[in-house]
C-alpha positions as CSV (number, residue, x, y, z in Angstrom):
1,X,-52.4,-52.8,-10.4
2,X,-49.1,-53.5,-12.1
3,X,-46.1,-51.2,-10.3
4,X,-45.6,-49.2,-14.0
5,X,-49.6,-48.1,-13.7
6,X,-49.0,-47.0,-10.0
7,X,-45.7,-45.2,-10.7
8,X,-47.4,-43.3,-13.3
9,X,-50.8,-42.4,-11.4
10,X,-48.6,-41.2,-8.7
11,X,-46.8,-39.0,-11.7
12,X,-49.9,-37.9,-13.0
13,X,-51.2,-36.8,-9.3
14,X,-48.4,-35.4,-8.6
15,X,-48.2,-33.2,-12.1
16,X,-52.0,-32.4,-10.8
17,X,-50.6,-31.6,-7.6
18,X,-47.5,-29.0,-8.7
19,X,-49.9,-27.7,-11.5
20,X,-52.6,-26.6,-8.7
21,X,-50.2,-24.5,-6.9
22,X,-48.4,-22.9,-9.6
23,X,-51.8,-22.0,-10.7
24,X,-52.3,-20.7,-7.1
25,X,-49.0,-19.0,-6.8
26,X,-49.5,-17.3,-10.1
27,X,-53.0,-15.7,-9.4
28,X,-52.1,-15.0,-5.9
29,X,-48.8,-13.1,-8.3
30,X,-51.5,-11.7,-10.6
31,X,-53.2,-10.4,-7.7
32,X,-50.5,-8.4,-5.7
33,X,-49.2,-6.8,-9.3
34,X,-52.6,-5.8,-9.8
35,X,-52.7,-4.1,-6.5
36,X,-49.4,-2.5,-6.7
37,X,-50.2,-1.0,-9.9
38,X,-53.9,0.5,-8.5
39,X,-52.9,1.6,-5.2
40,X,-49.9,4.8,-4.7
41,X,-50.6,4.6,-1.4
42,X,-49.0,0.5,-1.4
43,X,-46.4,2.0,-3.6
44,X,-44.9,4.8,-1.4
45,X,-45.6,2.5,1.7
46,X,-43.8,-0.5,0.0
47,X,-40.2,1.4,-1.5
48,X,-40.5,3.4,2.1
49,X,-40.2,0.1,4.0
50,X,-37.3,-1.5,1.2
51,X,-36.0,1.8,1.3
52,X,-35.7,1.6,5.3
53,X,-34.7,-1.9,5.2
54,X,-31.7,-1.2,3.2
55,X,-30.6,1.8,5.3
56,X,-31.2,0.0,8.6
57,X,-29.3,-3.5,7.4
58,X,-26.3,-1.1,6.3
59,X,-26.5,1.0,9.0
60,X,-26.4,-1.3,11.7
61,X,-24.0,-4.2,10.0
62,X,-21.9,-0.8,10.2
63,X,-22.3,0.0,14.0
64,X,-22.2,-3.8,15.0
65,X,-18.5,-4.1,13.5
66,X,-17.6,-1.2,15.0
67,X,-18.6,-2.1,18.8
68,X,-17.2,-5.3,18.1
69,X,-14.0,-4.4,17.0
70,X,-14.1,-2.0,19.8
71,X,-14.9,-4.5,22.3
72,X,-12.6,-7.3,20.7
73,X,-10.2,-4.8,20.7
74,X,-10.2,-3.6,24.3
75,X,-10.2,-6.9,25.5
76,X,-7.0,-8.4,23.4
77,X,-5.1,-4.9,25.0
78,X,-6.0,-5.9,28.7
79,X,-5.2,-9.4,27.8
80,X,-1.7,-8.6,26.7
81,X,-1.1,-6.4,29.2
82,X,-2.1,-9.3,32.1
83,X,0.3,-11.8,29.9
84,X,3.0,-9.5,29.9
85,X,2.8,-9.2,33.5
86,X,2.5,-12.7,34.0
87,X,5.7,-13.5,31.9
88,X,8.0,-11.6,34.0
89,X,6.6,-13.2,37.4
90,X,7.4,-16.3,35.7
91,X,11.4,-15.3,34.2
92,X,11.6,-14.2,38.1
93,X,10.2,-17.2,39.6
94,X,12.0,-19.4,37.0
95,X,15.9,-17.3,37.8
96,X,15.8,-15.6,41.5
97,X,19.1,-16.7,41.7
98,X,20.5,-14.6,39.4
99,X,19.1,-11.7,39.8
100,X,19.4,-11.4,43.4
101,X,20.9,-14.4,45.8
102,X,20.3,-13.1,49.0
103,X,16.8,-12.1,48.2
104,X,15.9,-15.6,47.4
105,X,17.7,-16.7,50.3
106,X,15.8,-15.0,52.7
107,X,12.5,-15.6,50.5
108,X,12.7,-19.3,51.0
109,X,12.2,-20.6,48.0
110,X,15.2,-22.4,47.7
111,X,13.7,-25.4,49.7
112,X,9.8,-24.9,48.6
113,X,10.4,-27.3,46.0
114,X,9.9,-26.4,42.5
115,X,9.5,-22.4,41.8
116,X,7.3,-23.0,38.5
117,X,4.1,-24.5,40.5
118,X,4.7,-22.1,43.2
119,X,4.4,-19.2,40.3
120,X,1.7,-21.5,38.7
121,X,-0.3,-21.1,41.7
122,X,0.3,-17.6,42.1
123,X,-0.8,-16.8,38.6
124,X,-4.1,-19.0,38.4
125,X,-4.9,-18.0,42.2
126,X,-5.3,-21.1,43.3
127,X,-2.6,-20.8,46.1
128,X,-3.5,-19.8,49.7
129,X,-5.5,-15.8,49.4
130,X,-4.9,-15.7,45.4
131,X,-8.1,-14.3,43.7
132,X,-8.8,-17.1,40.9
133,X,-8.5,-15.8,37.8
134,X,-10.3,-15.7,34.3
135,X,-7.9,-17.0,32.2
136,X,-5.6,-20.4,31.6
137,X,-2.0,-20.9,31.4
138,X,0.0,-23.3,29.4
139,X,3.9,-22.9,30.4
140,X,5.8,-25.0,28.1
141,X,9.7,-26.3,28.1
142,X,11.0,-27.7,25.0
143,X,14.4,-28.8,26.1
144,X,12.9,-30.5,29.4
145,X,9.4,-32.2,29.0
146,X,9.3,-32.6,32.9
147,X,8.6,-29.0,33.6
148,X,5.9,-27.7,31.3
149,X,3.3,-26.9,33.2
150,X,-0.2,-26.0,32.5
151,X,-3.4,-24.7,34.2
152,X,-7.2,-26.1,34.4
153,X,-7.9,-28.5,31.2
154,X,-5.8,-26.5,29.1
155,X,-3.8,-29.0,27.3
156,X,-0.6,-28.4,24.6
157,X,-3.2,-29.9,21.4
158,X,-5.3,-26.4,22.5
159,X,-2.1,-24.2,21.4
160,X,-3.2,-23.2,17.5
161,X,-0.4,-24.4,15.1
162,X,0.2,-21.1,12.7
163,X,0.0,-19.3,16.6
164,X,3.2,-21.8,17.6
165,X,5.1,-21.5,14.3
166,X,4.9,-17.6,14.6
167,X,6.1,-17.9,18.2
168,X,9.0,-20.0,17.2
169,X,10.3,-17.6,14.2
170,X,10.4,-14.8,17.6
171,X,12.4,-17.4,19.5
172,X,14.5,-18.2,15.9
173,X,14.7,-14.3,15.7
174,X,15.9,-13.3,19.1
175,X,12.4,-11.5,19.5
176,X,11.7,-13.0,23.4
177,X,9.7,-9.5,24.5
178,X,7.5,-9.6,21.2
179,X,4.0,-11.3,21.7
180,X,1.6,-12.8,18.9
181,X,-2.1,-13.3,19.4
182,X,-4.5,-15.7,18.0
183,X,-8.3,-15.3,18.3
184,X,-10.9,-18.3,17.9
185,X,-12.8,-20.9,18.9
186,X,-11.3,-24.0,21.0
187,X,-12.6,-27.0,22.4
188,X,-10.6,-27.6,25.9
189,X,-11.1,-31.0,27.3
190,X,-14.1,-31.9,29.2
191,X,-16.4,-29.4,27.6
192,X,-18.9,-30.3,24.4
193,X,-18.7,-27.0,22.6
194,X,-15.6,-25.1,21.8
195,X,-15.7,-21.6,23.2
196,X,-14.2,-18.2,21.6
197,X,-10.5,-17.6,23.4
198,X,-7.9,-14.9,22.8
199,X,-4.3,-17.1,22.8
200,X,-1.8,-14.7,23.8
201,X,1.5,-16.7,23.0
202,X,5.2,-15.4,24.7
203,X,8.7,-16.2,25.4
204,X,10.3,-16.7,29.2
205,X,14.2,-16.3,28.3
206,X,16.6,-17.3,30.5
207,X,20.0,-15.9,29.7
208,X,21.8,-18.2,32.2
209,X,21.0,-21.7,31.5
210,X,19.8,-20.7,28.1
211,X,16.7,-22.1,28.5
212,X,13.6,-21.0,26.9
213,X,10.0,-21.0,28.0
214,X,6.3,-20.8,25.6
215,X,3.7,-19.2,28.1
216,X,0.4,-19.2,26.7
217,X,-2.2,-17.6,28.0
218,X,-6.0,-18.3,27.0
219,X,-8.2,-16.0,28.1
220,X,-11.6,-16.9,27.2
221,X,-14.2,-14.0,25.5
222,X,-17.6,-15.6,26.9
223,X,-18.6,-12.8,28.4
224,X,-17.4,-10.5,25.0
225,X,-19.4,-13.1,22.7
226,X,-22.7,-12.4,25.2
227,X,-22.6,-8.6,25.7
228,X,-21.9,-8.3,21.5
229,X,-24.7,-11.3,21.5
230,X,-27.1,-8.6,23.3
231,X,-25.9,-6.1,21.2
232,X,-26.5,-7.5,17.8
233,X,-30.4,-8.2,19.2
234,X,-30.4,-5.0,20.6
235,X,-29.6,-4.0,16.8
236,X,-31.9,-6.2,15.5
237,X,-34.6,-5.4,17.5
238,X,-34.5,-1.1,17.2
239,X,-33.8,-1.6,13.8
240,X,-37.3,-3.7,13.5
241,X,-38.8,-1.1,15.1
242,X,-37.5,1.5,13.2
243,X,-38.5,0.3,10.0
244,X,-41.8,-0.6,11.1
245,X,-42.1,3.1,12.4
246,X,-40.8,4.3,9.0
247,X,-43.5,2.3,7.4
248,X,-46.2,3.6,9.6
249,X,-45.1,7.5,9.1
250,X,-45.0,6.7,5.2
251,X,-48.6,5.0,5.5
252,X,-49.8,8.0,7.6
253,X,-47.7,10.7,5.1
254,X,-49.2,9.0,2.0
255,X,-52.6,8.2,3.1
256,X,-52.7,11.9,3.8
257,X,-51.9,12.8,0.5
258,X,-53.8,9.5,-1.4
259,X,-57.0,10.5,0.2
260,X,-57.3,13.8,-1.2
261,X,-56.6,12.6,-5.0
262,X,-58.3,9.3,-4.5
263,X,-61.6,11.8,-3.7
264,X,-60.2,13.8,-6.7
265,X,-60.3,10.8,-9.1
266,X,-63.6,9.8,-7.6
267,X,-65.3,13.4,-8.6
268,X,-63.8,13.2,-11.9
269,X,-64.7,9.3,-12.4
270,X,-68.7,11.1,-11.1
271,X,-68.2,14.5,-13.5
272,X,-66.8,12.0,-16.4
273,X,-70.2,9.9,-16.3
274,X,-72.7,12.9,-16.3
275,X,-73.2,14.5,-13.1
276,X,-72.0,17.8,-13.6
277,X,-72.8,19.1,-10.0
278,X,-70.1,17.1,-8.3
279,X,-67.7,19.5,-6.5
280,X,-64.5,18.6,-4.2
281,X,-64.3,20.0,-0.4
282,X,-61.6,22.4,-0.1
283,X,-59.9,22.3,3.4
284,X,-57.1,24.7,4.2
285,X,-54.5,26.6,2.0
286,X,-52.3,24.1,1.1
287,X,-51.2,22.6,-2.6
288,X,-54.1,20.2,-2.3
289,X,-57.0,22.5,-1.5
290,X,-55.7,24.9,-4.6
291,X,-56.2,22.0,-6.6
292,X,-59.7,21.1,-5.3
293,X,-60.1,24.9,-6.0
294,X,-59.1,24.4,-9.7
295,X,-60.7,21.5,-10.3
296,X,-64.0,23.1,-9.1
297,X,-63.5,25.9,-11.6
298,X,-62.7,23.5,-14.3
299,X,-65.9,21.8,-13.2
300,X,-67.9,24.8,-13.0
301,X,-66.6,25.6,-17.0
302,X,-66.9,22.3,-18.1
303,X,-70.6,22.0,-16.8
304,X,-71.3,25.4,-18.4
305,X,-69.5,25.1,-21.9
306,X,-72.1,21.8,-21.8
307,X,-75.0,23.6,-21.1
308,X,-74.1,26.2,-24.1
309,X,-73.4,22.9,-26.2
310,X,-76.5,21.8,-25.3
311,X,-78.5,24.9,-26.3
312,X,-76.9,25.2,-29.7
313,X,-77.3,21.7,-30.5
314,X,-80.7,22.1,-29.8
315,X,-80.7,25.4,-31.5
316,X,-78.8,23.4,-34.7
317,X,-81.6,20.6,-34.2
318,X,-84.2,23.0,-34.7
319,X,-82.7,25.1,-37.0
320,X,-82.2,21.9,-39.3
321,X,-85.4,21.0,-38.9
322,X,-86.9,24.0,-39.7
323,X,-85.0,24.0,-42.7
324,X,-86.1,20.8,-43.8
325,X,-89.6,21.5,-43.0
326,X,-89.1,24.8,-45.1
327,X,-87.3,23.7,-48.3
328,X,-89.4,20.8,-48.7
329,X,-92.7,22.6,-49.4
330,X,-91.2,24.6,-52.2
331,X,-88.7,21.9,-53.0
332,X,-92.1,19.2,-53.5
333,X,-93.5,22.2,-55.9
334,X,-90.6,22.4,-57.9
335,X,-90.4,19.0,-58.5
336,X,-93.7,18.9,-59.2
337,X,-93.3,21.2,-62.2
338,X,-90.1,19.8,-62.7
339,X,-91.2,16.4,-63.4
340,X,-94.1,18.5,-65.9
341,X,-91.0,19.6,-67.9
342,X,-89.5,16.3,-68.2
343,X,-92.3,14.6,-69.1
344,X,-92.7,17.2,-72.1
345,X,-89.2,17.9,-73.0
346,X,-90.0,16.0,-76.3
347,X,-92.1,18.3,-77.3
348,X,-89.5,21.6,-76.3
349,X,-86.6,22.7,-78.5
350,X,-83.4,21.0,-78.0
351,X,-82.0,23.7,-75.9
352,X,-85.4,23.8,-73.2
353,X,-85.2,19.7,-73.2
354,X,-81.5,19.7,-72.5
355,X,-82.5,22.0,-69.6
356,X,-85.0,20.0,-68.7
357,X,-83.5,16.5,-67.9
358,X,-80.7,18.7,-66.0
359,X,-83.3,20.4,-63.7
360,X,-84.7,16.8,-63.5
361,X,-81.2,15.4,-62.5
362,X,-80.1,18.3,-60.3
363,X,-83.2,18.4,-57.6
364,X,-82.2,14.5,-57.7
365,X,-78.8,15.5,-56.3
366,X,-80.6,18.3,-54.2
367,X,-83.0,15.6,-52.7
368,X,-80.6,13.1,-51.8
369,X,-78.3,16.0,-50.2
370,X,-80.8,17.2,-48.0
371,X,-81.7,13.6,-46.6
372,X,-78.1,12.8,-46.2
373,X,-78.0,16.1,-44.4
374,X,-80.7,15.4,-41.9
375,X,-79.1,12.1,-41.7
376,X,-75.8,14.0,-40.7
377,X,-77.7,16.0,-38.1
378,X,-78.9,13.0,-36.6
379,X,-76.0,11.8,-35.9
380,X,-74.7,15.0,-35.1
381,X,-77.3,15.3,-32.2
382,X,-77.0,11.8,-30.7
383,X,-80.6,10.8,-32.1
384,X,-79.7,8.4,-34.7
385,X,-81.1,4.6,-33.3
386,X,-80.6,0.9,-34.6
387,X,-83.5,-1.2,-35.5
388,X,-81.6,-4.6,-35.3
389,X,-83.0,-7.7,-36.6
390,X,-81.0,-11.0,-36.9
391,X,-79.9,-11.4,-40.7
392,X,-78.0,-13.3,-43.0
393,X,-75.4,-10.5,-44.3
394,X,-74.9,-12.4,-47.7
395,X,-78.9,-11.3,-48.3
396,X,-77.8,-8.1,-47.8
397,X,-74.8,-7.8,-49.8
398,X,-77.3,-9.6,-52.6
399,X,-79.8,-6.6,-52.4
400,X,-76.9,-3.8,-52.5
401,X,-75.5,-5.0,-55.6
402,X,-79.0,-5.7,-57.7
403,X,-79.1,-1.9,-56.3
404,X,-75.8,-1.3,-58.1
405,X,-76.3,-2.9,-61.1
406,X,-77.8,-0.6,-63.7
407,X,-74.9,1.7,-62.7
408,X,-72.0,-0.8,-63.2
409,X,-73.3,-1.6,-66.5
410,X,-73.5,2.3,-67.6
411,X,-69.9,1.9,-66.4
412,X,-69.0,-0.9,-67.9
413,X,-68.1,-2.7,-64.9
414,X,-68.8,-6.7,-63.3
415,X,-69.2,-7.5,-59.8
416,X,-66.7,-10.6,-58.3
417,X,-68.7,-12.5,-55.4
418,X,-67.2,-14.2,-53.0
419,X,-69.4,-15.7,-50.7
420,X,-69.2,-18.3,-48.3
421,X,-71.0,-21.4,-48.0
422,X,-72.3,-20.9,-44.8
423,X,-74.8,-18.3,-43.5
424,X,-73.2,-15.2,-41.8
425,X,-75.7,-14.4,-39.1
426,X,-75.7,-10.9,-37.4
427,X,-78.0,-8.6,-35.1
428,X,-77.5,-5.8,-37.5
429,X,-79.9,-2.7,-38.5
430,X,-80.4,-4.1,-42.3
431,X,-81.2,-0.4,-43.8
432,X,-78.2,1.2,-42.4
433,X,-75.9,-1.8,-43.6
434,X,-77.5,-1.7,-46.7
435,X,-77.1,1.9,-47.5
436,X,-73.7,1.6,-46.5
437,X,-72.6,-1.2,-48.5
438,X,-74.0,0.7,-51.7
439,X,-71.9,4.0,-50.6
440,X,-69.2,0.9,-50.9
441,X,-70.3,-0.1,-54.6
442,X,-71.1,3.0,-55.8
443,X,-67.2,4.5,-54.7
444,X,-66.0,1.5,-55.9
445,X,-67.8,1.8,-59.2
446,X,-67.0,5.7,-59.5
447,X,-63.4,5.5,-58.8
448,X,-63.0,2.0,-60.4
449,X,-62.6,2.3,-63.8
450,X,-64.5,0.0,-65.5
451,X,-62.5,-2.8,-64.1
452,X,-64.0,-5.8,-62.4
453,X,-65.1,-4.7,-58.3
454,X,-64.3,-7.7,-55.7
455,X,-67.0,-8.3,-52.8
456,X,-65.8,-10.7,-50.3
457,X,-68.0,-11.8,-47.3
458,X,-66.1,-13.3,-44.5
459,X,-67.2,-14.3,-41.0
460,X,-66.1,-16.2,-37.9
461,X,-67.0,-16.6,-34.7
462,X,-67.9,-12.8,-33.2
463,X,-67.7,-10.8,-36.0
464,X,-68.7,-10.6,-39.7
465,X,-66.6,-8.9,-43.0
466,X,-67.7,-7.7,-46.2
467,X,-64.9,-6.1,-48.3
468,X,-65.3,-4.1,-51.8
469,X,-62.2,-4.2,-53.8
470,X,-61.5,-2.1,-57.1
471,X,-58.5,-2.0,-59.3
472,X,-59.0,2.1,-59.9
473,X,-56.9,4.8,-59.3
474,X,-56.2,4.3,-55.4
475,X,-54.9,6.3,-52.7
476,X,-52.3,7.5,-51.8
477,X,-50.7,7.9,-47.8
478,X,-52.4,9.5,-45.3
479,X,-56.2,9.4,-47.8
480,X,-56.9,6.0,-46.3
481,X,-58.5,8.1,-43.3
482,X,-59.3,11.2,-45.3
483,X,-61.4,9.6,-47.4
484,X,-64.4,9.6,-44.4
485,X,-64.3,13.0,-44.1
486,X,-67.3,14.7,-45.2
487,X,-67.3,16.4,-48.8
488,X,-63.6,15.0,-49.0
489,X,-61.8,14.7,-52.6
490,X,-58.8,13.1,-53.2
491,X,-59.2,15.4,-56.5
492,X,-61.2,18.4,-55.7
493,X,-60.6,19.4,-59.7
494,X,-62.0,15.9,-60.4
495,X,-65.8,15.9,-61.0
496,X,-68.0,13.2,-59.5
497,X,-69.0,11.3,-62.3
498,X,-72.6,9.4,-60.4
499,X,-73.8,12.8,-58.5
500,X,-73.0,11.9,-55.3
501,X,-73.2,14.2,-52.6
502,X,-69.8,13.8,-50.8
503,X,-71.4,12.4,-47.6
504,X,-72.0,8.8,-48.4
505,X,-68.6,7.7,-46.6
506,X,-69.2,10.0,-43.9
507,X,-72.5,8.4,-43.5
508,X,-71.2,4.8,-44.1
509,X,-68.4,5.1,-41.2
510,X,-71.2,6.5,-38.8
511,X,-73.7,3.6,-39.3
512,X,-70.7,1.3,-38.9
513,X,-69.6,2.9,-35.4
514,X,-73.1,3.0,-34.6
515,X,-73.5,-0.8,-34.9
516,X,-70.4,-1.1,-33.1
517,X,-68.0,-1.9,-35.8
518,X,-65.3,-0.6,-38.2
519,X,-65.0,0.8,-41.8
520,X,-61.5,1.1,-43.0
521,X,-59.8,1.9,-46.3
522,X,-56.5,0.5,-47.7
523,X,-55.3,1.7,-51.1
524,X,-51.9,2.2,-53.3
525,X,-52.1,4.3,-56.1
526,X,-52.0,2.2,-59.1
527,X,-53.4,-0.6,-57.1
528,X,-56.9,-0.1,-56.6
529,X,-58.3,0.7,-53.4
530,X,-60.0,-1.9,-50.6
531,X,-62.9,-1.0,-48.2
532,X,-63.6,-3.5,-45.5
533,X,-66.6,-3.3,-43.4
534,X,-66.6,-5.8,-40.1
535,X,-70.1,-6.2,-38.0
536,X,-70.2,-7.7,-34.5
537,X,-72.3,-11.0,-34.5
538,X,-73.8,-9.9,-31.5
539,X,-75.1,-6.1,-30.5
540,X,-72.8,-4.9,-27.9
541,X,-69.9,-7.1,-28.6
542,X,-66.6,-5.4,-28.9
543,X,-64.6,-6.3,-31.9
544,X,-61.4,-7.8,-31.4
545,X,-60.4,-8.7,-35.2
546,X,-61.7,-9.0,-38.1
547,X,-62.8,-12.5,-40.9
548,X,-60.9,-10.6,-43.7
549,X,-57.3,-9.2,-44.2
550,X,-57.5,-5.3,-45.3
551,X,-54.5,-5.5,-47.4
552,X,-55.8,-7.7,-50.4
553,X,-54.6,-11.1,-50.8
554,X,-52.9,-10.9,-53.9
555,X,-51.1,-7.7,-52.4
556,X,-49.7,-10.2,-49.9
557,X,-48.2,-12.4,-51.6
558,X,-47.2,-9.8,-53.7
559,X,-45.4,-8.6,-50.8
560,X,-44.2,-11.6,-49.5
561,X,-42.8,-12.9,-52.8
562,X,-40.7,-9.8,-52.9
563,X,-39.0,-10.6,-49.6
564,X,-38.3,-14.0,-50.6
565,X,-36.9,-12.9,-53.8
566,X,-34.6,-9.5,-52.3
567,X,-31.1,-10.1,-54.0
568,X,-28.2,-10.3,-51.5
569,X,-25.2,-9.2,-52.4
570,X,-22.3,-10.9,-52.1
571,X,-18.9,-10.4,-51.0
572,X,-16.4,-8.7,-54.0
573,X,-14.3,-11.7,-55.7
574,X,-10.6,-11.4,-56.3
575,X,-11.5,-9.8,-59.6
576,X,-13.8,-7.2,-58.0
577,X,-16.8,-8.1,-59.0
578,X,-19.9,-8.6,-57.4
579,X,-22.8,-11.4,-57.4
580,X,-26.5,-11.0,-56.7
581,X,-27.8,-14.2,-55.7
582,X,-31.8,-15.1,-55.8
């Protein structure tokens, strides 16, 4: 394989590779966000422990600075104080002479050689029954070489520069009794690591030869650095413990509180779905068990206002009935004679046959009022069913306008199809759909007038469209959900010109919900109006969208063309006028 083919396979893995666990990390992200939004009892446990976290980082960055600038502290005063000390052995090793002759006569140093190692040893302990002591000293003589004198491995590269230059502006100044102090970490010779040391940096002035001595004094913080070591895990550790025991008071605090309202939710999730038995245990006195007392009572009212809801729907059921039973029987004789009448109206006066045909006509509108009516009740009562059968909806929209059509032509109006190529397949219940597309037509040819109607069929993958369009009157805002209210007029003065009964919409947007779907109304007045019915494919689909816009088309790009074309206008010219500019 050539190099450029493996280079990009091993791309192309490793692309597989990264993809995989961002895929991973993402649902393993999806997952926690789901469960921090489901569960309050995560969510008070969670900010409890940040919470805690915070408090205890602060809290204890707070107390660790203090104890160590307590213990740093301490330590840099009892070093200074044992360098002090240490300086003025030194200035009266260095000039016995001149403070007291016969003393240093009789003392016998005058023939022990050379005063400084004798003091040397006497500081560091390691002359005959000196206690050896913690700390280094570095004794340097600037105007003789010869008799510096140092201590262990200390060495004059271990004296910190800014630590000698400050020392120096004393000497320049005349300051011998002040002392500067340097604190950090130094690598002496011999050793791998540098350690933490406190430099404590002095002058040894000798009036009398005018001589002047840097003592340095390092005194090593080892055993400060380990005792603040064990303090900060110390820290660390009660502080691990405290949060962890915050977290577990806040899981034990919140878990009893969820538990209570998680039952709570689980009742009403129960009463919600038809059990209207479910009660709550009440324990105790407290906030919670008032609640489960409440929410029994609510429980308790809710299941009885049901069971009185119950009754008088079936009271209303059988009261309807009854009354369709009842006017039928005297309904069927009156039409009977009715229809007697009409047939012989040619044969009456004018006055009796005019009376006639509107007898004729009116038990027409009584008839189709009292099934719409039971149709109502149906619905009304939860009884209304779907007899679905797997249709092509362009068969149906067919058969509802060759039922329109003597009417549009009494109106003087045309249908527009626009149909699709395709069949439009759906599990629908084709007498309900029917009926409500000619509650569609019928509207559209009442309200319409006379102009050409629009039907548009539309369908894609999960749902299917039909839209009735009509250049009438329109609505105007707020009628576009109006208009499905029962016995609803946009006019009430406004006679309906076809006889209808004012619940053919009502109807229409019940079958629609019943099959699942939507009915919905757009209109402008001037415009026309647009009803657009959408069908799932599929019984017990939900709808998502729908094939078909609501707005019309043309309204659209009505729309949009009137954006494009807003004037702007222009910045005032010298002369102060303005320009609009399309």
């Amino acid at each position: 394989m050539p190099p450029t083919k493996k280079k990009r396979s091993r791309r192309r893995t490793l692309r597989q590779i990264l993809g995989g666990v961002r895929r991973r990390v993402r649902r393993a992200a999806g997952r926690t966000r789901r469960a921090w939004r489901r569960s309050l009892q995560l969510q008070v446990v969670t900010s409890t422990l940040v919470i805690s976290v915070i408090v205890v980082v602060v809290l204890g960055t707070f107390l660790f600075g203090q104890i160590n600038k307590s213990v740093v502290d301490s330590s840099q005063r009892s070093s200074s104080s044992e360098a002090f000390a240490d300086r003025l052995q030194i200035a009266d090793a260095l000039a016995p002479e001149a403070d007291d002759p016969a003393k240093a006569a009789d003392s016998g140093k005058q023939g022990s050689g050379i005063p400084l190692d004798e003091v040397m040893d006497t500081i560091t302990g390691s002359g005959e029954g000196g206690s050896e002591k913690r700390y280094e000293v570095l004794i340097l003589n600037l105007t003789t070489p010869g008799e510096s004198r140092a201590s262990g491995s200390v060495t004059p590269a271990n004296v910190p520069w800014g630590l000698r230059l400050n020392l120096q502006r004393n000497i320049r100044e005349y300051k011998y009794d002040k002392a500067v102090g340097y604190t950090g970490s130094i690598k002496f010779a011999g050793e791998s690591q540098p350690r933490l040391t406190y430099v404590v940096a002095g002058v040894v002035h000798l009036p009398m030869s005018g001589e002047d001595y840097e003592v340095y004094h390092f005194f090593p913080f080892d055993e400060e650095e380990e005792l603040l070591s064990n303090v900060r895990l110390a820290i660390v550790v009660v502080g691990l413990g405290l949060v962890l025991l915050l977290a577990a008071i806040a899981y034990l605090v919140a878990r009893q509180v969820v538990t209570p309202v998680r039952l709570a939710r689980q009742a009403a999730e129960r009463l919600a779905s038809g059990k209207l038995d479910e009660r709550l245990k009440v324990r105790g006195e407290d906030d919670l068990a008032r609640l489960a007392n409440s929410f029994n009572e609510m429980a308790a009212n809710l299941a009885l206002k049901i069971h009185q809801l119950e009754e008088l729907s079936q009271v209303q059921r059988q009261f309807v009935s009854d009354v369709s039973h009842e006017l039928r029987t005297p309904l069927t004789t009156v039409r009977m004679a009715a229809d007697l009448l009409y047939d012989a109206r040619e044969d009456f006066d004018p006055m009796a046959a005019r009376s006639a045909e509107l007898m004729q006509a009116q038990l027409e509108r009584f008839e189709s009022m009292l099934a719409d009516l039971l149709e109502i009740s149906r619905y009304d009562a939860g009884a209304a069913t779907l007899d679905l059968d797997s249709v092509d909806i362009r068969d149906v929209v067919l058969r509802a306008i060759g039922d329109s059509e003597a009417l549009a032509e009494r109106h003087a109006t045309r249908f527009e199809l626009r149909l699709p190529n395709e069949p439009c397949m759906a599990e629908i219940d084709n007498r309900r759909v029917e009926r409500i597309l000619r509650n569609l037509l019928f509207n559209a040819i009442e309200h319409g007038e006379g102009r050409d109607i629009v039907v548009t069929v539309g369908a894609d993958r999960d749902a299917v469209a039909v839209a009735v369009r009509d250049h009438g009157i329109g609505l105007k805002g707020g009628e576009d959900t109006m208009v499905f209210d029962r016995f609803w007029r946009a006019d009430p003065s406004r006679a309906r010109t076809i006889g209808g009964t004012g619940l053919g919409l009502a109807i229409s947007r019940e079958d629609a919900t019943l099959h699942g779907g939507w009915l919905q109304a757009w209109g402008q007045p001037g415009e026309g109006s647009q009803f657009r019915l959408t069908l799932p494919r599929s019984a017990g689909i939900d709808l998502k969208g729908s094939p078909l816009s609501l707005v019309p088309p043309e309204i659209e790009m009505r729309r949009t063309w009137r954006t494009a074309m807003t004037p702007v206008l222009l910045p005032a010219t010298g002369d102060g006028a303005g320009h609009d500019e399309d």
